[in-house]
C-alpha positions as MATLAB code, in Angstrom:
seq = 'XXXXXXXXXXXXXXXXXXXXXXXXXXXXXXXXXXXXXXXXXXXXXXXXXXXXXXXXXXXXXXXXXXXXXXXXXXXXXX';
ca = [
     101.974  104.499   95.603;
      99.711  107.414   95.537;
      98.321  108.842   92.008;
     100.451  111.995   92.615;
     103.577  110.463   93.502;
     103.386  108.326   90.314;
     103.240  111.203   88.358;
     106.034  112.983   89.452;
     107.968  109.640   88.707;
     106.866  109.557   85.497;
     107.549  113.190   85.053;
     111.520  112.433   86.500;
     111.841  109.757   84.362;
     110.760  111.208   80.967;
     113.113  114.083   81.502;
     115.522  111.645   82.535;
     114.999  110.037   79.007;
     115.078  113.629   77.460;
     119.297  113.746   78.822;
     120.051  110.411   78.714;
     122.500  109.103   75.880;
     121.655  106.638   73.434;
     123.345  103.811   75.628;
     121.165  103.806   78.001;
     118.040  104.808   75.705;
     118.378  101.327   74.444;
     118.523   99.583   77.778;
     115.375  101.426   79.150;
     113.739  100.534   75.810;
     114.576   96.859   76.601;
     114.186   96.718   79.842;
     110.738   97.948   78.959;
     110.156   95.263   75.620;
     111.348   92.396   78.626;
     108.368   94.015   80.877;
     105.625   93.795   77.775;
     106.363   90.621   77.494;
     106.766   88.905   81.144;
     103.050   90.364   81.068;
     101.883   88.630   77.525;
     103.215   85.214   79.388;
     101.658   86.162   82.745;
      98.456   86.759   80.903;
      98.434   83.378   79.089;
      99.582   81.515   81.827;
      96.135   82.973   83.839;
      93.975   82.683   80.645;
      95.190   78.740   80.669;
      94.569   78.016   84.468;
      91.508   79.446   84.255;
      90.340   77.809   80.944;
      91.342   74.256   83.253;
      89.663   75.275   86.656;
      86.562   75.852   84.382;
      86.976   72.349   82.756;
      87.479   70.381   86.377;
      84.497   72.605   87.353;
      82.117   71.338   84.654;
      83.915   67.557   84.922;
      85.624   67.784   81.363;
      88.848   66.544   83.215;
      89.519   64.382   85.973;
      93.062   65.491   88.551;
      95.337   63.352   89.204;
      97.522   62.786   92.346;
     101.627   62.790   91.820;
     101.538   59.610   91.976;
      99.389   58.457   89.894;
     100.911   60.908   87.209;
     104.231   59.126   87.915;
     102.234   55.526   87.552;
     100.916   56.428   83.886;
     104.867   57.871   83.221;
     106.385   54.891   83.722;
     103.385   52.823   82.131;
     103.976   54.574   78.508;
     107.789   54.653   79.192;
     107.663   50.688   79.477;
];
């Protein structure tokens, strides 16, 4: 989307805001708090996979395959 088009969206939906009742004032507002925060967990999710790529890189941690994940499972479970 071009920097003019997004604009005029922005411009549509403000005045859209301006006329809309209180109904749906509050579901745009929410919709918009569910956004702000899908974006806080996206952000944290990133900040932790990179924090661990960084680790394997400098050989803090050592992967491990499925199945070796399930071996040590069923090890503790036992």
């Amino acid at each position: 989307m071009n920097i003019i088009a997004d604009k005029e969206i922005r411009k549509k939906a403000k005045q859209g805001i301006d006329r809309a009742d209180d109904t749906t004032v509050k579901m745009i507002l929410a919709m918009l708090d569910v956004q702000e925060k899908e974006s806080k967990h996206e952000t944290a999710f990133e900040l932790e996979i990179e924090k661990r790529i960084e680790e394997y890189e400098q050989g803090k941690i050592i992967p491990l395959s499925l199945s070796e994940l399930e071996a040590k499972v069923k090890m503790y479970k036992s």
